[in-house]
C-alpha positions in Angstrom: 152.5 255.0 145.2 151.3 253.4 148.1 149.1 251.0 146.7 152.0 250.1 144.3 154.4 249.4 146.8 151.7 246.9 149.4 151.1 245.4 145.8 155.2 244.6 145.3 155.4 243.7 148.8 152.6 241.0 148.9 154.0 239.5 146.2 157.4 239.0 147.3 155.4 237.7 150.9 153.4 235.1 148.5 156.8 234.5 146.7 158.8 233.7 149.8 155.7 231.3 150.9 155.9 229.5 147.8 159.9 229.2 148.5 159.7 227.4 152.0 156.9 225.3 150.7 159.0 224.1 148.2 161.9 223.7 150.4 160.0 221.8 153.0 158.9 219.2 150.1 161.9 219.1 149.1 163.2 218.3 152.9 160.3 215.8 153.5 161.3 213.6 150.3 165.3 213.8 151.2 164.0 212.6 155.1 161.9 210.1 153.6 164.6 208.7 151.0 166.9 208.9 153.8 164.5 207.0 155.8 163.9 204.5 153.2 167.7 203.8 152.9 168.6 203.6 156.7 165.4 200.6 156.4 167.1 199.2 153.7 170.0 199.2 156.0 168.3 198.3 159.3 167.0 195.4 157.3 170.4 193.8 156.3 171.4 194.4 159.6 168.4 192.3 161.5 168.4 189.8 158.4 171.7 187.6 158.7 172.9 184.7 156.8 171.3 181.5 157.5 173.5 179.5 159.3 174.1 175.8 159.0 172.6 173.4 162.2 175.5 171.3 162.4 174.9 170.3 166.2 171.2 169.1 164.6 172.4 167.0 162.0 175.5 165.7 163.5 173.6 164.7 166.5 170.6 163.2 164.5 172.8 161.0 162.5 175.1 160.1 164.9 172.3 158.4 166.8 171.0 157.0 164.1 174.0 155.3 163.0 174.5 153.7 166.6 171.4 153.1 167.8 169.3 152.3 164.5 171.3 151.1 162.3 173.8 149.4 165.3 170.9 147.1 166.3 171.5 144.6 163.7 175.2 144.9 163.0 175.0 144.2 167.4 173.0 141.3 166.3 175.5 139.6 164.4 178.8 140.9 165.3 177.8 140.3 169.3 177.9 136.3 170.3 174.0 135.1 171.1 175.4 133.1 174.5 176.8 136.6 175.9 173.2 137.6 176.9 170.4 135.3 177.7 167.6 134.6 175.9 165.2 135.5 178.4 166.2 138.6 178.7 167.2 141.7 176.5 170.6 141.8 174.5 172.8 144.2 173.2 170.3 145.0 170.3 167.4 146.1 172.5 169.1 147.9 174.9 170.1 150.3 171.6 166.4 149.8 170.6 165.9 151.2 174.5 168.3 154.0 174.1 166.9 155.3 170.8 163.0 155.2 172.0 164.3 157.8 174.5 166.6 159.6 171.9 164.3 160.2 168.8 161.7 161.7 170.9 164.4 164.1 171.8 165.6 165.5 168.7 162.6 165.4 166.9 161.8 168.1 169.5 164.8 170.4 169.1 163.8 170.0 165.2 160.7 171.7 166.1 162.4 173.7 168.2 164.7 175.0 165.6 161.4 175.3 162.7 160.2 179.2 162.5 156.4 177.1 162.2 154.7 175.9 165.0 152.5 173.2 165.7 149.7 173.3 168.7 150.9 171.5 171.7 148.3 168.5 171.4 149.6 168.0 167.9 153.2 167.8 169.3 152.4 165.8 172.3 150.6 163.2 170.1 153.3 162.7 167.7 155.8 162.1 169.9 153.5 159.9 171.9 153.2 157.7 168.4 157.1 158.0 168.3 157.3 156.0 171.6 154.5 153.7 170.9 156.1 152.6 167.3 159.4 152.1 168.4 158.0 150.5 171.3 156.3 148.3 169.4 159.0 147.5 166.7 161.4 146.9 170.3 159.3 143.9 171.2 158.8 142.4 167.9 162.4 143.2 166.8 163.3 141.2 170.2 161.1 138.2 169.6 162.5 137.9 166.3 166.2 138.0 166.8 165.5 134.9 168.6 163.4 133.5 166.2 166.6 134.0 163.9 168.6 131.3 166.6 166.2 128.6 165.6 165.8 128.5 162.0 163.1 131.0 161.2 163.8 132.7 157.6 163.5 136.7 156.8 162.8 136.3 152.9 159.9 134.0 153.6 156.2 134.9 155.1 155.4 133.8 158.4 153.0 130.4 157.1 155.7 129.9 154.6 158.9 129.7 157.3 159.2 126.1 157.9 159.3 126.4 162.3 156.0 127.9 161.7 154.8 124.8 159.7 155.9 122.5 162.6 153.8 124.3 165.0 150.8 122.9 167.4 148.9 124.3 167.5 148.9 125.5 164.0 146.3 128.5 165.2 149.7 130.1 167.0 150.8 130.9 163.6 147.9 133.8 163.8 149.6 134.6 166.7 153.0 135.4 165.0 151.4 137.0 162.2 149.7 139.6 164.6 153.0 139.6 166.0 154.5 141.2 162.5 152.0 143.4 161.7 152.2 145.2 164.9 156.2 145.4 163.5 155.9 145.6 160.3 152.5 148.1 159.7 151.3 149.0 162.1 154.7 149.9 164.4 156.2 151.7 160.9 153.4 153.7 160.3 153.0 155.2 164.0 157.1 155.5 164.2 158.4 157.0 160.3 154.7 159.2 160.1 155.3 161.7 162.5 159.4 161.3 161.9 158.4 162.2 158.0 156.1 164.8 159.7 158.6 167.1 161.5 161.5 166.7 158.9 159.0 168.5 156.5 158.1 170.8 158.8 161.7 171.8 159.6 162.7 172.3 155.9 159.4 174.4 155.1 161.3 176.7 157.5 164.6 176.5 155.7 164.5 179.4 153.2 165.6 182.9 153.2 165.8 185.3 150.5 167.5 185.2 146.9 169.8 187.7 148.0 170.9 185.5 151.2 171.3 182.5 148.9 174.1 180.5 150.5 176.2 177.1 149.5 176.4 174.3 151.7 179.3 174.2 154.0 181.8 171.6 154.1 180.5 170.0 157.1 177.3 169.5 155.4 179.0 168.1 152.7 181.2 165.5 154.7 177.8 164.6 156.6 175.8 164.0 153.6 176.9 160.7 152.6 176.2 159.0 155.7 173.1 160.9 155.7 171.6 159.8 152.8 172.6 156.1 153.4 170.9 156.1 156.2 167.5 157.4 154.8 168.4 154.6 152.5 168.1 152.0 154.9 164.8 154.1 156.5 163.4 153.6 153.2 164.5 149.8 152.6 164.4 148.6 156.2 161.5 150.2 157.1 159.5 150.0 154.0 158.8 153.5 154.4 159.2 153.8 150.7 155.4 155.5 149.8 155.9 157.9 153.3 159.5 159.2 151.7 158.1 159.6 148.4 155.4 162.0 149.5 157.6 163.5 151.6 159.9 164.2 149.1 157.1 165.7 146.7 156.1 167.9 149.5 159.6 169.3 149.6 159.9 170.2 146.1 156.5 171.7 146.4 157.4 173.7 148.7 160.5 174.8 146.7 158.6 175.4 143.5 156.1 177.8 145.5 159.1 179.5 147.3 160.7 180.4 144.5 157.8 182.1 143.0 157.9 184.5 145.8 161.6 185.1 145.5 162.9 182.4 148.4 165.6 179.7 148.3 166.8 177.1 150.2 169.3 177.9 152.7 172.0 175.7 153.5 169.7 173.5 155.8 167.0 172.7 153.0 169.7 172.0 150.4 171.5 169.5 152.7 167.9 168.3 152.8 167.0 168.0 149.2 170.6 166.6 148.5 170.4 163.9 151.2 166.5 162.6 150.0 167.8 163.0 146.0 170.8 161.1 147.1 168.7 158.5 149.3 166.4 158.1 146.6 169.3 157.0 143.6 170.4 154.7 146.5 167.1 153.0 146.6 166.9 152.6 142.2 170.1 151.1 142.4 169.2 148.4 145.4 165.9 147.4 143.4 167.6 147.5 140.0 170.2 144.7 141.3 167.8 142.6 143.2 165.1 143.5 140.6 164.9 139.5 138.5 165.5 137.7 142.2 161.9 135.7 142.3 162.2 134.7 146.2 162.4 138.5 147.2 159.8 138.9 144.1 157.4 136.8 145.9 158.3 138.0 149.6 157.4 141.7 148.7 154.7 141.7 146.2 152.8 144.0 144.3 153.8 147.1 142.6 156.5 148.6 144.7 159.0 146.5 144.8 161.7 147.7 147.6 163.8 144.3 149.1 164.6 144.2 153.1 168.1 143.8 153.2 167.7 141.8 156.3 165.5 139.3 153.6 168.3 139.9 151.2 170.5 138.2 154.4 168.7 135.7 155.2 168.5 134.5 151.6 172.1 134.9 150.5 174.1 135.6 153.0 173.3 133.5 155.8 173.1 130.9 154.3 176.3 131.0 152.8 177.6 131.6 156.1 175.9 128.5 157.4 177.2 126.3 155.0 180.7 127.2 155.3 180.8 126.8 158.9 179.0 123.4 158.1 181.2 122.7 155.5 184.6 123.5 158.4 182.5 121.4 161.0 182.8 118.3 158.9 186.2 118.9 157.2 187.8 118.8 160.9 185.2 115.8 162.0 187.2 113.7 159.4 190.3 114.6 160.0 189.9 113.7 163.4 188.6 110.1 162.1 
């Protein structure tokens, strides 16, 4: 009997082990989907909606309106005799203004990207910045008063006739120098790192499917000037290879995002719609001005993008010129 009964009670002692073995699994996996749940949670929590930069954009196309694309409207809206020639006009003191601006904002872009560049990287491009636009300032300035005399935006330099009727004729090197420092060399050192740091801004500009959000309707009421002003980067500027890439990059970068479950947040949509919309801009300009051989001949090879300052000078100006001509003589024989 009393080997019966220590038999009976060791296995109810083994049972009751087994019991709060079980029960402590079964604890551990309720702590541990609990857990897994209050993550889930946490993780909404410390993950909010992107939100829109509208101080960024506003304040990056606001100065780009006024101090990029006011230089030439200052040029002809403003008289010539208000400012001396010999010294700086209404033009390059917005040309002054937006060497110190751009600098700026491209920083609080990089401020604002999640990726970060060393600080010799960001100290150089900035320092190119500076140095294009400082460039592009002093040819810009020589040429507006080229404009006063005669000299002709649709034509090369050899082929502008003031440049024929120079001695002598080896300061026509001079000039050309004088353009490419604008025109290539000034571009290149200004739009590079600009193209730079907007592509570095919207490789930041994703969040997860979940998150996805639509563009407010700020972002919608900025994206028109937006995109016409990348418009007249691209056309002005000749920055039309530089966009391109860029704009490859971006859907790149989209197509690779996607595959790992990202979107575009309402920054990198703005983005993709301003470029997309830029770009249809662009294939609309060259389809009008597409059979015009003056332009043709002023901006060969294969792409074929138009200045529209060229596009003045060749249509509008002198249209204007005759006109007032046309008036000068009208009242010069009325008063005979």
């Amino acid at each position: 009997m009393m080997m019966k009964s220590g038999t009976e009670e060791d296995k109810t002692t083994c049972k009751r082990e087994v019991d709060h073995k079980d029960y402590k699994s079964r604890r551990t996996d309720w702590m541990i989907e609990n857990s897994r749940s209050a993550g889930s949670a946490e993780m909404e929590v410390v993950l909010p909606k992107p939100l829109f930069h509208l101080d960024l954009w506003l304040c990056f196309t606001v100065q780009n309106w006024i101090l990029d694309v006011g230089r030439p409207v200052a040029m002809l809206v403003v008289p010539a005799g208000w400012f001396p020639l010999n010294r700086p006009g209404a033009a390059e003191y917005l040309h002054i203004l937006y060497n110190i601006s751009t600098p700026l904002v491209l920083l609080k872009m990089l401020e604002r990207s999640p990726r970060t560049l060393p600080r010799l990287a960001v100290r150089l491009g900035i320092i190119s910045v500076v140095m294009g636009t400082s460039l592009h300032l002093v040819a810009d300035s020589i040429t507006r008063r080229l404009l006063l005399i005669g000299y002709q935006l649709h034509l090369s330099v050899r082929e502008n006739p003031i440049m024929k009727k120079l001695n002598p004729s080896s300061l026509v090197d001079a000039f050309e120098l004088l353009f490419y420092y604008d025109d290539t060399l000034g571009h290149l050192m200004w739009y590079g790192p600009l193209f730079f740091v907007l592509f570095l801004f919207f490789s930041g500009c994703f969040s997860h499917r979940k998150q996805e959000g639509k563009m407010p309707p700020a972002a919608w009421m900025l994206l028109v000037p937006s995109s016409t002003y990348y418009w007249y980067l691209i056309t002005e500027g000749q920055t039309f290879i530089l966009f391109i890439f860029t704009f490859f990059a971006m859907t790149a970068t989209v197509m690779h995002q996607r595959r790992r479950g990202m979107v575009p947040d309402s920054n990198g949509v703005f983005m993709l719609y301003s470029f997309s919309a830029a770009l249809f801009l662009v294939a609309v300009w060259v389809v009008c001005l597409w059979n015009d051989g003056v332009l043709r001949k002023r901006h060969p090879g294969l792409i074929y993008v138009p200045q529209p300052r060229a596009v003045y000078t060749l249509h509008l100006h002198n249209t204007h010129t005759q006109t007032a001509s046309t008036s000068s003589s009208n009242t010069l024989d009325v008063s005979l």
